[in-house]
N, C-alpha and C positions, 0 to 999 in steps of 0.2 A: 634329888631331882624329882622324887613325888611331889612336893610345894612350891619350888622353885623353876620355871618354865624360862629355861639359856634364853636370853634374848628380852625376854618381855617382863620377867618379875625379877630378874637379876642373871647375871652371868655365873657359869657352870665352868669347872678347869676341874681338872684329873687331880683324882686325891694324891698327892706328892710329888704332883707335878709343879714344882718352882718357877719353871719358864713358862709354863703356861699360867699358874696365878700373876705370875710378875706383868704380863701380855696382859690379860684383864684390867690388872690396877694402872697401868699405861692406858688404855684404851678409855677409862671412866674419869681418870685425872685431864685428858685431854678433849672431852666430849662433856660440857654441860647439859648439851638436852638429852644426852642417853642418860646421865644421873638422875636428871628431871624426872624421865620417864621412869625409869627403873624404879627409883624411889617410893613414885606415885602406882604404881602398877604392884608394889612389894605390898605396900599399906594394906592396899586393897585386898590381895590374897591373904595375907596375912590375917586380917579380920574375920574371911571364909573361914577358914581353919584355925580361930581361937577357942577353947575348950566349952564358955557361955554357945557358940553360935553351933558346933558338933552337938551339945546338949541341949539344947532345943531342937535338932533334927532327929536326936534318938528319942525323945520324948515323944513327939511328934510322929514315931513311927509305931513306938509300944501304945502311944493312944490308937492311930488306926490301927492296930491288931486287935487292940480291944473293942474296938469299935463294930469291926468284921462278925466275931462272934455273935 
């Protein structure tokens, strides 16, 4: 649930909860524009937080550190 935002980058169910994963895959099998969305809105996070784009934001911060000095 830290990458994953219920609703807008994918749906979130109780880890061993059966009925409630089963309720999600009901809900995404009968809804193509939430797949649409979910999909498209997953990509995107997903890119945020790929390890290239985390590592240009720590570089990016030890250069202003060093910058500061």
């Amino acid at each position: 649930n830290e990458v994953v935002r219920d609703g807008e980058t994918g749906l979130l169910v109780s880890p061993g909860d059966d009925v409630q994963l089963a309720q999600a895959l009901k809900r995404l099998l009968g809804d193509h524009a939430l797949r649409g969305r979910l999909s498209e809105a997953g990509r995107a996070q997903a890119e945020q937080v790929s390890w290239p784009r985390i590592a240009e934001r720590i570089e990016r911060y030890y250069l202003e550190l060093l910058g500061a000095r």
